[in-house]
C-alpha positions, 0 to 999 in steps of 0.5 A: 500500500505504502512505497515510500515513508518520511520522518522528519528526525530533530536529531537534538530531540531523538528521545522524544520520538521514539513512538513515531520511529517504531511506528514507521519501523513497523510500517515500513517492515509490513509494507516492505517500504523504504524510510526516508529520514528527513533532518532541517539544520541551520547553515550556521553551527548547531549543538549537533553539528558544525556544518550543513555537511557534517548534520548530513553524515550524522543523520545519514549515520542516524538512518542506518542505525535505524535500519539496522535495528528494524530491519527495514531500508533506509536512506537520509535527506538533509536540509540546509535553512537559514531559519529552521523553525520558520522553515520547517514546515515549507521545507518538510513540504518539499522533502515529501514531494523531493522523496516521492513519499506517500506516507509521513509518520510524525511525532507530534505533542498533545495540543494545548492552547498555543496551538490556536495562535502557533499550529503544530508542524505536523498539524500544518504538514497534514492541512497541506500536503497531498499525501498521508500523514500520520501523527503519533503522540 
């Protein structure tokens, strides 16, 4: 059903996403799909990498770990941003379709009253996107 899976991965947050990361395990071993891991780094030095160039080998690193303890394929997809957290929604966006994935499995937060004034990202990458995504709190 699924041919292709992306996860946007915060490598800073990694333990905060470990439900979203079994499930696309588990849906990519049932489906037989190949995880894409998606990462948005500033071009600007950060507490996980240097450089662009560095944030990509590391999260590279990060998806076959992932593969090699789920037993599913995996590749990786970094992003450069001047400002992450005002791109990331319009840059997930175009990693969907840069990725020719038809499923997105994101880990969100439960909602609470900043979300009426700040929308979630992966409430704002369900609204637009044209492929499934599934949200795991």
């Amino acid at each position: 059903m699924y041919k292709q899976i992306m996860v946007p991965v915060d490598l800073t947050h990694v333990e905060h996403l470990q439900k979203a990361l079994q499930t696309a395990a588990d849906l990519a071993k049932h489906y037989g799909s190949p995880v894409t891991y998606v990462g948005v780094t500033p071009e600007t030095p950060s507490p996980v990498a240097h450089n662009p160039s560095e944030y990509a080998q590391k999260l590279e690193a990060f998806a076959q770990d992932q593969a090699s303890k789920h037993g599913h394929e995996a590749s990786s997809k970094a992003y450069t941003s001047t400002d992450p957290a005002i791109d990331i929604n319009d840059t997930l966006l175009k990693a969907v379709h840069e990725t020719r994935a038809d499923l997105v499995v994101m880990q969100s937060h439960i909602p609470n009253v900043t979300d009426y004034i700040w929308p979630s990202h992966g409430g704002s990458v369900a609204s637009h996107s044209d492929v499934s995504v599934f949200l795991v709190r």
